[in-house]
PDB file of N, CA, C and O in Angstrom:
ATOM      1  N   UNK A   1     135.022  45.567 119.575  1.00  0.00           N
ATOM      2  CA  UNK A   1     135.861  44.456 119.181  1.00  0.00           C
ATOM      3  C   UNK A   1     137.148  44.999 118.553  1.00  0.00           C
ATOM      4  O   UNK A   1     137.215  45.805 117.626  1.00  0.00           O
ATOM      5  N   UNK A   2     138.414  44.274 119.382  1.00  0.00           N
ATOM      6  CA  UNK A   2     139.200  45.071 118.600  1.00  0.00           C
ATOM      7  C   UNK A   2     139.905  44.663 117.169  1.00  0.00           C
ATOM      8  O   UNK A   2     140.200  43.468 117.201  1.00  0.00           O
ATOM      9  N   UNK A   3     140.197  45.168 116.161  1.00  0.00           N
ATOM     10  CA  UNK A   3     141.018  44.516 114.439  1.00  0.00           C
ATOM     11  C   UNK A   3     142.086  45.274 114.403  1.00  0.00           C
ATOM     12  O   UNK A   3     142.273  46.482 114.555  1.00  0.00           O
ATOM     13  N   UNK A   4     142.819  44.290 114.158  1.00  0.00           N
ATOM     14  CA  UNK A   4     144.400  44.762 113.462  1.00  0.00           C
ATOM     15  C   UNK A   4     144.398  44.003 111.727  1.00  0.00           C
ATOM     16  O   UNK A   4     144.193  42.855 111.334  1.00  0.00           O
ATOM     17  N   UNK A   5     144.681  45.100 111.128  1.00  0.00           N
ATOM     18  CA  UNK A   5     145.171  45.215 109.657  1.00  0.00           C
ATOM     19  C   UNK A   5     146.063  45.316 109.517  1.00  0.00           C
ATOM     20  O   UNK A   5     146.479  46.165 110.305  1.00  0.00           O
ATOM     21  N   UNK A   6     147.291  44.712 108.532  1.00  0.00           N
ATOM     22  CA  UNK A   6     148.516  44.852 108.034  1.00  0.00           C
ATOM     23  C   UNK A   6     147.680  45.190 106.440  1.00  0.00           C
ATOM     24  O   UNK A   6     146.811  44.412 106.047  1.00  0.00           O
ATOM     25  N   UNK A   7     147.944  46.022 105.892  1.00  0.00           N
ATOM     26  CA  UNK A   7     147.554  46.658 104.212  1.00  0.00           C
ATOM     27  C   UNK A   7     148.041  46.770 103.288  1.00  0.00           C
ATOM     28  O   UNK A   7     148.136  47.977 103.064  1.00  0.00           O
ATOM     29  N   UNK A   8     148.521  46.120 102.405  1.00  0.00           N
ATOM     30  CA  UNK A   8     149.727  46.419 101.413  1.00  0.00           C
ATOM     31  C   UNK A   8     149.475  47.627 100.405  1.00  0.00           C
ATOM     32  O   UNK A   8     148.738  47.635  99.418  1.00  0.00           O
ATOM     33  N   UNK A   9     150.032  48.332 100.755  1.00  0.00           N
ATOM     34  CA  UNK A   9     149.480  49.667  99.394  1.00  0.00           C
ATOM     35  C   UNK A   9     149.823  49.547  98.745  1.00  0.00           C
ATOM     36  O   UNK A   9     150.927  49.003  98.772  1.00  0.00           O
ATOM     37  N   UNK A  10     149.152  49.981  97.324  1.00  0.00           N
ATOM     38  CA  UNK A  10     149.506  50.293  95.806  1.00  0.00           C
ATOM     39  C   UNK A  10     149.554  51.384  95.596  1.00  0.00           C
ATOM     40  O   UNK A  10     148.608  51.961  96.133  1.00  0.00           O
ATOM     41  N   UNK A  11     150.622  52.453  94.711  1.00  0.00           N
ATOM     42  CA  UNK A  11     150.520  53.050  94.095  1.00  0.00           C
ATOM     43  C   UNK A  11     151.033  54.216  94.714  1.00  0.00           C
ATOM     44  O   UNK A  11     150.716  55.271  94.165  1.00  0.00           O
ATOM     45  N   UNK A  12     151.831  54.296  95.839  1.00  0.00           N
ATOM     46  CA  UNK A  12     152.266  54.942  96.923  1.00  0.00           C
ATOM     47  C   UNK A  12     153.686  54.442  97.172  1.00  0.00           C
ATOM     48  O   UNK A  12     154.059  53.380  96.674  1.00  0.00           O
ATOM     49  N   UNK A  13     154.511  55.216  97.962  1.00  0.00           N
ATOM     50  CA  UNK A  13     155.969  55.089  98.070  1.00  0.00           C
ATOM     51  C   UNK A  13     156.099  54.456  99.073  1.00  0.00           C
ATOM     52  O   UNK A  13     157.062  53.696  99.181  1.00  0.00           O
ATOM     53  N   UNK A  14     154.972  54.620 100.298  1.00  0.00           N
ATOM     54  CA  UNK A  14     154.802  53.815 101.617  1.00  0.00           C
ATOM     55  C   UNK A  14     154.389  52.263 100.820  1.00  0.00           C
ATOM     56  O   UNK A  14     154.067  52.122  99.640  1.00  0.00           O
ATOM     57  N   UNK A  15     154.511  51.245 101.829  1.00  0.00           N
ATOM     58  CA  UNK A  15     154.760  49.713 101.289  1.00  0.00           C
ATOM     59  C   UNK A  15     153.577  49.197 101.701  1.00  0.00           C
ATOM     60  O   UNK A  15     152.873  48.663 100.843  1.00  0.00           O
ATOM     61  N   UNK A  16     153.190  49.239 102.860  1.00  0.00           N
ATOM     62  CA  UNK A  16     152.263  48.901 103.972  1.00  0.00           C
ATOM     63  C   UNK A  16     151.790  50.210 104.753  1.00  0.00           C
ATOM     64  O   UNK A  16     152.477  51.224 104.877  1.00  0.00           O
ATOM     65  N   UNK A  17     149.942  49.940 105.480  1.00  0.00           N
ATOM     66  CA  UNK A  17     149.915  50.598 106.752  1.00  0.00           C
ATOM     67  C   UNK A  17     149.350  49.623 107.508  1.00  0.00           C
ATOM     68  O   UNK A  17     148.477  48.796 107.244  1.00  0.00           O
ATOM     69  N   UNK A  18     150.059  49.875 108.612  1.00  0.00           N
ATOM     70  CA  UNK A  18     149.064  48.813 109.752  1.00  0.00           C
ATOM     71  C   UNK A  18     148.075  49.601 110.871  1.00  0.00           C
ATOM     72  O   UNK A  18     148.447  50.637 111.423  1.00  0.00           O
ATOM     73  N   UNK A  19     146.890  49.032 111.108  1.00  0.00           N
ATOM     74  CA  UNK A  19     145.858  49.958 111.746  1.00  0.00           C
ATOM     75  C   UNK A  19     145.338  49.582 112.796  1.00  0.00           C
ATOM     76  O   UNK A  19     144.715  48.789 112.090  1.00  0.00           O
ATOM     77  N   UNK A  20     145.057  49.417 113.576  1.00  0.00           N
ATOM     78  CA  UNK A  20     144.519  48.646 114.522  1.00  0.00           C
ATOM     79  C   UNK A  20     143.026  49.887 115.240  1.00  0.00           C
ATOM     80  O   UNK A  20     143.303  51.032 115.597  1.00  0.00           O
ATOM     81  N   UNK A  21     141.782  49.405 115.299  1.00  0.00           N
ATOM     82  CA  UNK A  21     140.632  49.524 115.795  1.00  0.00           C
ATOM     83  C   UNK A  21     139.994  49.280 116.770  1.00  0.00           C
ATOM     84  O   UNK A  21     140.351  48.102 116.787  1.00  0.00           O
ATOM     85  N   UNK A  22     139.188  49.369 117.832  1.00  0.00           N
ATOM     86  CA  UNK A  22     138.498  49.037 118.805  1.00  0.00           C
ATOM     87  C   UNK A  22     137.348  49.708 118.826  1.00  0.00           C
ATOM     88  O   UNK A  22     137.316  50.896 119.147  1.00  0.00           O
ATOM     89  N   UNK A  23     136.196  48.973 118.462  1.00  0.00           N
ATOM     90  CA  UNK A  23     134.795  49.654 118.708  1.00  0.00           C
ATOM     91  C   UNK A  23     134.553  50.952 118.052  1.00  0.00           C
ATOM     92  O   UNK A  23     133.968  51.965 118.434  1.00  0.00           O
ATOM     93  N   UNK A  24     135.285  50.583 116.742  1.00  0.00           N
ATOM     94  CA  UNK A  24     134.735  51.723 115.877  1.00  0.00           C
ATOM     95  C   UNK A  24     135.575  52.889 115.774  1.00  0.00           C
ATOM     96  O   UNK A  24     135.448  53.799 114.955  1.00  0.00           O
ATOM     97  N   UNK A  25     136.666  52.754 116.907  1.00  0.00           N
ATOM     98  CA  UNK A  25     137.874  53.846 116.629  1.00  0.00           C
ATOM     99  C   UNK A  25     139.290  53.635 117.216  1.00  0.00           C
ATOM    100  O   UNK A  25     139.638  53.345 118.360  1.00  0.00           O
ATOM    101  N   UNK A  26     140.262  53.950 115.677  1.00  0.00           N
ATOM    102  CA  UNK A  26     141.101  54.402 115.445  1.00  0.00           C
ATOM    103  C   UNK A  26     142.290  54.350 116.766  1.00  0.00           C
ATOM    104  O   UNK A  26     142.532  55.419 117.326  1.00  0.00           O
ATOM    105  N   UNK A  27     143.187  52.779 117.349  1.00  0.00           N
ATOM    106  CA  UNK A  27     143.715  53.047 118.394  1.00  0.00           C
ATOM    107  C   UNK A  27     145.006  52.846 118.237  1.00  0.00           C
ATOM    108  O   UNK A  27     145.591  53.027 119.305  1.00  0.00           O
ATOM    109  N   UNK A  28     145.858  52.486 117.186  1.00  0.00           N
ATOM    110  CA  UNK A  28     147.014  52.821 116.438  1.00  0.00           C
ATOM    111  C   UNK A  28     146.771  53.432 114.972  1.00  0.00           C
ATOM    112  O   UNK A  28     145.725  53.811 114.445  1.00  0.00           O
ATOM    113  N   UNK A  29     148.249  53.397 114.433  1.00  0.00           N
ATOM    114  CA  UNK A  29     148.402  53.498 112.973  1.00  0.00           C
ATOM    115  C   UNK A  29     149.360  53.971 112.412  1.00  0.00           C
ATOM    116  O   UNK A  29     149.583  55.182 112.434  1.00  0.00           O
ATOM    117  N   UNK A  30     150.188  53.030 111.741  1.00  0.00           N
ATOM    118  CA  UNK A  30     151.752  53.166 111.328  1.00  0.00           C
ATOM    119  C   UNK A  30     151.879  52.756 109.913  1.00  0.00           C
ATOM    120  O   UNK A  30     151.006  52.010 109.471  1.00  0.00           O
ATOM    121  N   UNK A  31     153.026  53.209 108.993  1.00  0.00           N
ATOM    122  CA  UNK A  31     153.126  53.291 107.678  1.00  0.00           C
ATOM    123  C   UNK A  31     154.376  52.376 107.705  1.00  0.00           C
ATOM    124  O   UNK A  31     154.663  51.884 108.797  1.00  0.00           O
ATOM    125  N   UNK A  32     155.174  52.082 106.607  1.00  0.00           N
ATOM    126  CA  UNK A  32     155.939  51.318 106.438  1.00  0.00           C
ATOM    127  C   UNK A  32     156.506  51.744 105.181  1.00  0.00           C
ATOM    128  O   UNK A  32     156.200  51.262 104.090  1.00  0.00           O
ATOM    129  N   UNK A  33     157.570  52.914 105.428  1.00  0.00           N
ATOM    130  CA  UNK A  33     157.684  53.759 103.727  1.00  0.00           C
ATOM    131  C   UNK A  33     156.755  54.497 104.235  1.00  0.00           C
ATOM    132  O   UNK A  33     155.879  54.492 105.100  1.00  0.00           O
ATOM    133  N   UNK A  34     157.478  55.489 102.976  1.00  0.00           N
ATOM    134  CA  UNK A  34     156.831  56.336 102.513  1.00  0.00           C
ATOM    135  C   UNK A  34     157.574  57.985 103.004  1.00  0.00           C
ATOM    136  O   UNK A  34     158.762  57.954 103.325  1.00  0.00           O
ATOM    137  N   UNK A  35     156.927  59.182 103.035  1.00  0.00           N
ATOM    138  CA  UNK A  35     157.774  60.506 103.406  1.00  0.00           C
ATOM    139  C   UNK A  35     157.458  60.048 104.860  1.00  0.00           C
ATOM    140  O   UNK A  35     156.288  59.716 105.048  1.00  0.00           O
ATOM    141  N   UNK A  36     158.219  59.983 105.804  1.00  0.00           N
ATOM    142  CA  UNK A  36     158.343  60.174 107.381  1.00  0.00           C
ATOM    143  C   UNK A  36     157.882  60.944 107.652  1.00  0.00           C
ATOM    144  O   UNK A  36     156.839  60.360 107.946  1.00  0.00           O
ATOM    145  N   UNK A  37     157.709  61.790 107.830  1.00  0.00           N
ATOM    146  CA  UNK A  37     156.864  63.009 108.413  1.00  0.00           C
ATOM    147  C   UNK A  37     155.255  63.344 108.200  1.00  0.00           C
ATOM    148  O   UNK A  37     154.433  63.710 109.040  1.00  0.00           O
ATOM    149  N   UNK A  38     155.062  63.044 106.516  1.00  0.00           N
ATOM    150  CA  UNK A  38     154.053  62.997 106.369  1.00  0.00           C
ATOM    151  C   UNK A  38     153.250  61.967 106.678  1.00  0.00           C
ATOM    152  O   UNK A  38     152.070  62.267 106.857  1.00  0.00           O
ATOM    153  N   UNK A  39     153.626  60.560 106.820  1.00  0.00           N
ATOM    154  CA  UNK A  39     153.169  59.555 107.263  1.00  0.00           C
ATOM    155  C   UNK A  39     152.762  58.965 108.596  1.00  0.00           C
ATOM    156  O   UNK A  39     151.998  58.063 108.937  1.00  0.00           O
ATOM    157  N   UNK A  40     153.750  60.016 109.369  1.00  0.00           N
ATOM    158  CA  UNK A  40     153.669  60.168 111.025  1.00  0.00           C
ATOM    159  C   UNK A  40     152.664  60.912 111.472  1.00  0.00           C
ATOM    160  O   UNK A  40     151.942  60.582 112.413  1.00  0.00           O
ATOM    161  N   UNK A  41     152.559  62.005 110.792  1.00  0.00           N
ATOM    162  CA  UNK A  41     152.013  63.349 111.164  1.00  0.00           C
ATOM    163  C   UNK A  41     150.413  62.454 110.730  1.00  0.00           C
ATOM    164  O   UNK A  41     149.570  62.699 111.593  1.00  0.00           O
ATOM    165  N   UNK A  42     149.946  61.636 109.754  1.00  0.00           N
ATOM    166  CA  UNK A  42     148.658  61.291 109.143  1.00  0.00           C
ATOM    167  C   UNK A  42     148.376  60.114 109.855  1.00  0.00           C
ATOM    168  O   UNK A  42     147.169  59.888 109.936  1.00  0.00           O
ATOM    169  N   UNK A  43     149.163  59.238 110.434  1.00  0.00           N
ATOM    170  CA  UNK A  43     149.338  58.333 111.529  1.00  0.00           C
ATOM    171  C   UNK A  43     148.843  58.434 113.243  1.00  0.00           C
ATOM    172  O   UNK A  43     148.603  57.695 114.198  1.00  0.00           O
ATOM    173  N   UNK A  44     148.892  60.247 112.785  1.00  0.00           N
ATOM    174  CA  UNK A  44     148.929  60.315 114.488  1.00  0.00           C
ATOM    175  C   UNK A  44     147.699  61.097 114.815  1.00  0.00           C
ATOM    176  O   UNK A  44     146.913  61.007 115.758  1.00  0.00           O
ATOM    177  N   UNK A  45     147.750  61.951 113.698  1.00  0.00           N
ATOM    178  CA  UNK A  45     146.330  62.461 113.234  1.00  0.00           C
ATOM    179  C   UNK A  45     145.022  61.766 113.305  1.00  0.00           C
ATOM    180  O   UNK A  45     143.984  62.201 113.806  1.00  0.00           O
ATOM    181  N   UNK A  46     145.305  60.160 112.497  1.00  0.00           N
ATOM    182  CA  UNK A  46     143.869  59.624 113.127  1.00  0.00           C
ATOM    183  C   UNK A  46     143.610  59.016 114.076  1.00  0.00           C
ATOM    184  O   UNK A  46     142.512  58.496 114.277  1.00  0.00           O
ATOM    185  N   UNK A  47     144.847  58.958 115.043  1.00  0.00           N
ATOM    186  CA  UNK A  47     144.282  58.081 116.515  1.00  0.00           C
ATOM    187  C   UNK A  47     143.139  58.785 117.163  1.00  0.00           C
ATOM    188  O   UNK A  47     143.091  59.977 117.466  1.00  0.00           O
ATOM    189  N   UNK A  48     142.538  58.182 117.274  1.00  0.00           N
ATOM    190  CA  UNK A  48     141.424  58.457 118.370  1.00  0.00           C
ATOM    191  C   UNK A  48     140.039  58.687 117.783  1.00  0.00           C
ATOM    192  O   UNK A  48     139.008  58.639 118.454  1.00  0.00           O
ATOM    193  N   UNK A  49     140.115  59.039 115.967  1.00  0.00           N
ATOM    194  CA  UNK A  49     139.217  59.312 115.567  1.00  0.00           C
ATOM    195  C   UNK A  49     138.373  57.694 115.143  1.00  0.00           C
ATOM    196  O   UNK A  49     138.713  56.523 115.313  1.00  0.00           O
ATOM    197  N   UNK A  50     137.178  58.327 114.544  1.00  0.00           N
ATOM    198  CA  UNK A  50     135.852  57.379 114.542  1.00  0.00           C
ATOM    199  C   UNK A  50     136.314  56.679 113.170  1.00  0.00           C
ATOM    200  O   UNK A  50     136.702  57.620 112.478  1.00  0.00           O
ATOM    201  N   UNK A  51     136.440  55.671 112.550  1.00  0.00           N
ATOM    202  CA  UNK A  51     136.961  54.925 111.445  1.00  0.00           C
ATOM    203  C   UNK A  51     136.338  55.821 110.201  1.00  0.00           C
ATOM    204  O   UNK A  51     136.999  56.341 109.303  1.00  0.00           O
ATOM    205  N   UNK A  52     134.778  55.878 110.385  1.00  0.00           N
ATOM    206  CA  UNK A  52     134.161  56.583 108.949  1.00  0.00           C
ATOM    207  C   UNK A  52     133.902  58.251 109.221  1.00  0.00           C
ATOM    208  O   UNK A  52     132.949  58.880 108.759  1.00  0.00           O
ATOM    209  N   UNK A  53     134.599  58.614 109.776  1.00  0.00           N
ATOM    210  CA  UNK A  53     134.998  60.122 109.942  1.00  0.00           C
ATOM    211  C   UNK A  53     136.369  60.463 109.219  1.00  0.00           C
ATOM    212  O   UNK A  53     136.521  61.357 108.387  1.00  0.00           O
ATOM    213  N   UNK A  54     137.522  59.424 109.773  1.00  0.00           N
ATOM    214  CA  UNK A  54     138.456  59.343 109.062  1.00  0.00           C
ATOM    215  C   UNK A  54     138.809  59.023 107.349  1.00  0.00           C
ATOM    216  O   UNK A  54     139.585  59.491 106.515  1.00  0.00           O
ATOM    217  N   UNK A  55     137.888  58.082 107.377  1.00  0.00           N
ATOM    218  CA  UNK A  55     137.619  57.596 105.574  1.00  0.00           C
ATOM    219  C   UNK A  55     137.125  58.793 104.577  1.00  0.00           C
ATOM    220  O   UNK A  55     137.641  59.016 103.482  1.00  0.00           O
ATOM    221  N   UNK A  56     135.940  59.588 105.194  1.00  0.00           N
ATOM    222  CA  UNK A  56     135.914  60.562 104.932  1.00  0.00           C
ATOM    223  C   UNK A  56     136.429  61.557 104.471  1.00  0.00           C
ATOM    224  O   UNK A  56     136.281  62.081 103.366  1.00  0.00           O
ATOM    225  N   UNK A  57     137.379  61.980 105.779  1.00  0.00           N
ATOM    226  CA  UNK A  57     138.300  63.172 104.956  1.00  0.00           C
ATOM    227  C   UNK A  57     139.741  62.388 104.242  1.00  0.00           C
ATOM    228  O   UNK A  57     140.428  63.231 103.665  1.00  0.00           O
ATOM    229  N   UNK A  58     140.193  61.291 104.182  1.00  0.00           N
ATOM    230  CA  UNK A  58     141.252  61.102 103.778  1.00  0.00           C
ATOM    231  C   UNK A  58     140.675  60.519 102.631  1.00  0.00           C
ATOM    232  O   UNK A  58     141.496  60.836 101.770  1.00  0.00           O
ATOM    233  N   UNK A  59     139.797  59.876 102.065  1.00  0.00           N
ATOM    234  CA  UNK A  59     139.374  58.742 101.059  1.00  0.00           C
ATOM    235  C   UNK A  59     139.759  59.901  99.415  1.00  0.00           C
ATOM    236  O   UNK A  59     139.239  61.014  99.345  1.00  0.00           O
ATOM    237  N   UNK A  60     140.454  59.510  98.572  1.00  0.00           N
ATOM    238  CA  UNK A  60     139.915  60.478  97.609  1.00  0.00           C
ATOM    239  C   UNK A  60     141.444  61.500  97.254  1.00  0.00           C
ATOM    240  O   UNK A  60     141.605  61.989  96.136  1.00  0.00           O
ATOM    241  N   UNK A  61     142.503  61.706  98.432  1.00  0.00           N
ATOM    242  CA  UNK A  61     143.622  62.664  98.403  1.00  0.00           C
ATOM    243  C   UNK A  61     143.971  62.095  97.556  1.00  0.00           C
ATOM    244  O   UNK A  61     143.352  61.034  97.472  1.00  0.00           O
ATOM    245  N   UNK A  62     145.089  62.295  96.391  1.00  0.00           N
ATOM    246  CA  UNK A  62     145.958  62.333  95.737  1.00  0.00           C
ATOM    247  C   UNK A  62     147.350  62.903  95.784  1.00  0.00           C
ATOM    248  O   UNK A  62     147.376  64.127  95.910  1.00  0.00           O
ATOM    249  N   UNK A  63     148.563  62.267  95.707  1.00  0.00           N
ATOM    250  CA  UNK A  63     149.982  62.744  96.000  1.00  0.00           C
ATOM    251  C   UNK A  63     150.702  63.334  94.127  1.00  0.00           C
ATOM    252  O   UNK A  63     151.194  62.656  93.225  1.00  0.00           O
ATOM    253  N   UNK A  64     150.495  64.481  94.204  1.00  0.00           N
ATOM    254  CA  UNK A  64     151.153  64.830  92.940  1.00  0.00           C
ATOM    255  C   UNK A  64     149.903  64.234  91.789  1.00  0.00           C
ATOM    256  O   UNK A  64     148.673  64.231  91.826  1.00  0.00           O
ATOM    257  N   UNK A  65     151.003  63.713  90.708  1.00  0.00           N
ATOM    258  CA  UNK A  65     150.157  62.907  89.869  1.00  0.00           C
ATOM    259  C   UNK A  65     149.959  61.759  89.879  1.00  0.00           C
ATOM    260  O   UNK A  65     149.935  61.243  88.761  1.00  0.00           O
ATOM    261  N   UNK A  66     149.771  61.005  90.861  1.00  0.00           N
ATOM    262  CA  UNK A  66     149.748  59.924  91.100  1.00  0.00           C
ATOM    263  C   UNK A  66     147.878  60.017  91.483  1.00  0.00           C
ATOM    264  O   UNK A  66     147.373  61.008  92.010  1.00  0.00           O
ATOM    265  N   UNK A  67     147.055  58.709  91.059  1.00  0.00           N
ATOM    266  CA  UNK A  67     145.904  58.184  91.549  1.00  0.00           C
ATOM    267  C   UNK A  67     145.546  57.943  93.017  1.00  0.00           C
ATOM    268  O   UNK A  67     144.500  57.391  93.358  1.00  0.00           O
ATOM    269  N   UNK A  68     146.279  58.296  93.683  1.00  0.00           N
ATOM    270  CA  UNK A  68     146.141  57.506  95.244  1.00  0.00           C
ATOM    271  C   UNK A  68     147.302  58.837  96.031  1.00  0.00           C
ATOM    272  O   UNK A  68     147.932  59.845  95.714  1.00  0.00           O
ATOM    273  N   UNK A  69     147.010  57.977  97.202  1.00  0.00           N
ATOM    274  CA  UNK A  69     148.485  58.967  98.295  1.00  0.00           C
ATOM    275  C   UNK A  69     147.918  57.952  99.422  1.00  0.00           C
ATOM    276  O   UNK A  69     146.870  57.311  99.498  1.00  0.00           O
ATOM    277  N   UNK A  70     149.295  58.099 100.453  1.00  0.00           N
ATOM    278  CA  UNK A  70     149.272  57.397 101.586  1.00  0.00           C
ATOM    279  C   UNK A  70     148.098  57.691 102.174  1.00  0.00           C
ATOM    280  O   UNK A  70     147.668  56.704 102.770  1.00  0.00           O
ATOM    281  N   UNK A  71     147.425  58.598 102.255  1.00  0.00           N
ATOM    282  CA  UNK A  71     146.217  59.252 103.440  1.00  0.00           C
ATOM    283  C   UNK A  71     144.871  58.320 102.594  1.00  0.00           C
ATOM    284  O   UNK A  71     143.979  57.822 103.281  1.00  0.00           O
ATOM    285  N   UNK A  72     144.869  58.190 101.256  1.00  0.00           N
ATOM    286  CA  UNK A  72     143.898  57.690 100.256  1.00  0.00           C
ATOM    287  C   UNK A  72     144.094  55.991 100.653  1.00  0.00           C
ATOM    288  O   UNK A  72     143.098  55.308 100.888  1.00  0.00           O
ATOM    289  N   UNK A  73     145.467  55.416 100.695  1.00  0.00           N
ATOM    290  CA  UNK A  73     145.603  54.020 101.040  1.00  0.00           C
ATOM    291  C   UNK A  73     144.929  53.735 102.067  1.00  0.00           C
ATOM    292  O   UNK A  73     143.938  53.005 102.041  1.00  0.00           O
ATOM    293  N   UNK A  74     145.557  54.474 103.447  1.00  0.00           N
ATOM    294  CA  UNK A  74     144.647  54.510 104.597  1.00  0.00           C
ATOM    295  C   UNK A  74     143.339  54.199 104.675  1.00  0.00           C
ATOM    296  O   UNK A  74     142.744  53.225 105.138  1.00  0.00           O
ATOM    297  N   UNK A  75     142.887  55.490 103.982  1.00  0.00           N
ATOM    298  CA  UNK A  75     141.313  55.401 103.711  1.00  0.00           C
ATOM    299  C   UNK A  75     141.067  53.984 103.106  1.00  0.00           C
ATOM    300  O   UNK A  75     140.239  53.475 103.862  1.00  0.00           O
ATOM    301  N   UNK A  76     141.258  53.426 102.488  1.00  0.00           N
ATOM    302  CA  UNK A  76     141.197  51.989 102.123  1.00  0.00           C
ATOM    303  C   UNK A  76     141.056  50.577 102.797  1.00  0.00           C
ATOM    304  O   UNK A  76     140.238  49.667 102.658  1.00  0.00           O
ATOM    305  N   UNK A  77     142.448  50.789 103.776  1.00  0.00           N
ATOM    306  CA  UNK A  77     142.498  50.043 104.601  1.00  0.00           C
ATOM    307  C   UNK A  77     141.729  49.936 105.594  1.00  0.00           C
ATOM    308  O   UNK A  77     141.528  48.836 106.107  1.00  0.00           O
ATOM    309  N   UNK A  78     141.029  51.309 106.147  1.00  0.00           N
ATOM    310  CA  UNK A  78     139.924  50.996 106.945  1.00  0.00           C
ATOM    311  C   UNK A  78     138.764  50.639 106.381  1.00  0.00           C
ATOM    312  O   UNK A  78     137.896  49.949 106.915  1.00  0.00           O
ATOM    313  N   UNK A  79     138.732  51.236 104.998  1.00  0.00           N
ATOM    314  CA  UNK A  79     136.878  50.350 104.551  1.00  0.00           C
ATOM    315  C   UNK A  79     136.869  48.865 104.843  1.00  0.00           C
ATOM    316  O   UNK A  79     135.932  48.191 105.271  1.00  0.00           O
ATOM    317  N   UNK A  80     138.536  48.354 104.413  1.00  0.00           N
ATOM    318  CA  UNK A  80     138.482  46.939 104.433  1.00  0.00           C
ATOM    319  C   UNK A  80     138.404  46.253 106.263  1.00  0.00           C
ATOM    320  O   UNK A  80     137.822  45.315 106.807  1.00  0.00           O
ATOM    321  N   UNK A  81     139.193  47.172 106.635  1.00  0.00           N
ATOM    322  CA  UNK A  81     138.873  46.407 108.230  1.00  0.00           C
ATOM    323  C   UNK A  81     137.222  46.581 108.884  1.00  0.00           C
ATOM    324  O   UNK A  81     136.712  45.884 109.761  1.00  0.00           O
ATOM    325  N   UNK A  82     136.731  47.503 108.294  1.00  0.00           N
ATOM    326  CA  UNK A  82     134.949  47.902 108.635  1.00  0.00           C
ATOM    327  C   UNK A  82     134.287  46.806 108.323  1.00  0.00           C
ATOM    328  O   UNK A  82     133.143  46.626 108.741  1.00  0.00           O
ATOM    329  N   UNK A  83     134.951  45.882 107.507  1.00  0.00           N
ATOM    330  CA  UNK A  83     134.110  44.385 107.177  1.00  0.00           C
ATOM    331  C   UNK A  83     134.059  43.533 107.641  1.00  0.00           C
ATOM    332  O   UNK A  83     133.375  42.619 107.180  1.00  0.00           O
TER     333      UNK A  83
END
């Protein structure tokens, strides 16, 4: 089944990620803000992968001193679309 998420992040320089899923994996994923490169590069990184493979390694990163990072929002946004 496929889900599209629009995500508003907190606590991150990116604004939004939007994600979109099909049957459990990963078939877009774009940021809105945030460092360009790093957001592309972590964007492009999880296409194709399995949603809780991805949550996995991204859930938990931290950017500097900040509580969160774009890859940690991510991770977020998919627990919430897994529901």
């Amino acid at each position: 089944m496929k889900k599209k998420l629009e995500y508003k992040t907190r606590g991150t320089c990116s604004r939004q990620v939007t994600v979109e899923v099909d049957d459990g994996v990963i078939t877009a994923c774009s940021f809105l803000g945030g460092c360009s490169g790093n957001t592309q590069g972590v964007a492009s990184l999880v296409v194709g992968m399995k949603v809780d493979d991805a949550i996995n390694k991204l859930r938990g990163i931290k950017c500097g001193f900040k509580d969160t990072s774009c890859p940690d929002q991510l991770a977020l946004a998919l627990e919430k679309i897994k529901d």
